[in-house]
N, C-alpha and C positions, 0 to 999 in steps of 0.2 A: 510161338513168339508172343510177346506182352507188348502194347503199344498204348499211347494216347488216344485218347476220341475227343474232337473238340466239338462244339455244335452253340449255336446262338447268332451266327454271324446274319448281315446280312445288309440291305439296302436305308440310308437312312438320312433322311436332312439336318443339314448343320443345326447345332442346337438339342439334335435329340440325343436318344438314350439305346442303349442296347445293353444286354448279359450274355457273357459269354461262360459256357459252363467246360468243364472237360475232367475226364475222369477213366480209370486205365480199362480197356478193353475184355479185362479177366482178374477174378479175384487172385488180390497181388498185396504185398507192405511196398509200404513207399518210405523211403529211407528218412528224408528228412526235408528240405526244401522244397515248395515247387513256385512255379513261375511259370509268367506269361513273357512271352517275344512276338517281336512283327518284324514285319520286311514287306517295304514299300517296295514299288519297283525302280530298279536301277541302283537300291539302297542296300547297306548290310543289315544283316537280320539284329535286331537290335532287343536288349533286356528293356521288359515293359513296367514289369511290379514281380516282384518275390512276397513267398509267406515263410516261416517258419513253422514246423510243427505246433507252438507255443502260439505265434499267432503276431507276433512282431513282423511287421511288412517294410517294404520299401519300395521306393517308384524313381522311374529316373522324372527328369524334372518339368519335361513336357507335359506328364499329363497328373502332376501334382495339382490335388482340392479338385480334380476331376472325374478320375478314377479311382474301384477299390475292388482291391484285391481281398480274398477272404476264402476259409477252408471250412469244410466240411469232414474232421477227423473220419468219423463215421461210416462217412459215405466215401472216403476216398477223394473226394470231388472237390477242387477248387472252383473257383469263382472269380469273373474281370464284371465287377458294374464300372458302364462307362457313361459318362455325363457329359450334358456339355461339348457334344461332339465336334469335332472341326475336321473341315475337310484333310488336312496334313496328317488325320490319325488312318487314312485308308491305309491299307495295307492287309498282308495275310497274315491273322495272328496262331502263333503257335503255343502249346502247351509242353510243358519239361520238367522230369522228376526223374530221379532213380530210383525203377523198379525192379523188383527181388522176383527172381526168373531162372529155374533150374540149378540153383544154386550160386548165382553172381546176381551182383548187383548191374542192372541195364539203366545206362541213358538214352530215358525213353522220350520218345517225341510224338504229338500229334500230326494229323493229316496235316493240319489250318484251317483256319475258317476264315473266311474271306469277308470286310469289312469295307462299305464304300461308303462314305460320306459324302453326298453331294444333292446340288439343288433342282 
């Protein structure tokens, strides 16, 4: 099987900064997309920022001029710098792309990494 790996998460005071990286578990093509999501708790897992291959992004609007999404062709590997952090960003963020896997295209997901903002 082919999956996500995310990794960067972790404890952090309002104001600060973290990276979160994630990148597929076995060499794989990734079709076209990828994106970051979170899920607070008690919350639904929510779309955070998307990239396109090409490199056009979008965020939803909570954490626009905060956040930046960004791709590493290459390596496979996307990228969440997050700035500016506020405690309402906790949550566990996940990584999503569809990976090329025995011959189909898989909607792949990470573990999470788990994101707390607090003082």
């Amino acid at each position: 099987q082919v999956q996500l790996v995310e990794s960067g998460g972790g404890l952090v005071q309002p104001g600060g900064s973290l990276r979160l990286s994630c990148a597929p578990s076995r060499s794989t093509v990734i079709r076209k997309d990828m994106a970051w999501y979170r899920q607070a708790p008690g919350k639904q897992r929510e779309l955070v920022a998307s990239i396109t291959r090409g490199g056009t992004t979008s965020y939803t609007d909570s954490v626009k001029g905060r956040f930046t999404i960004s791709r590493d062709n290459a390596k496979n590997t996307v990228y969440l710098q997050m700035n500016s952090l506020k405690t309402e960003d906790t949550a566990v963020y996940y990584c999503n792309a569809d990976l090329w896997y025995s011959g189909n295209w898989v909607d792949a997901w990470g573990q999470g990494t788990q994101v707390n903002v607090s003082s």
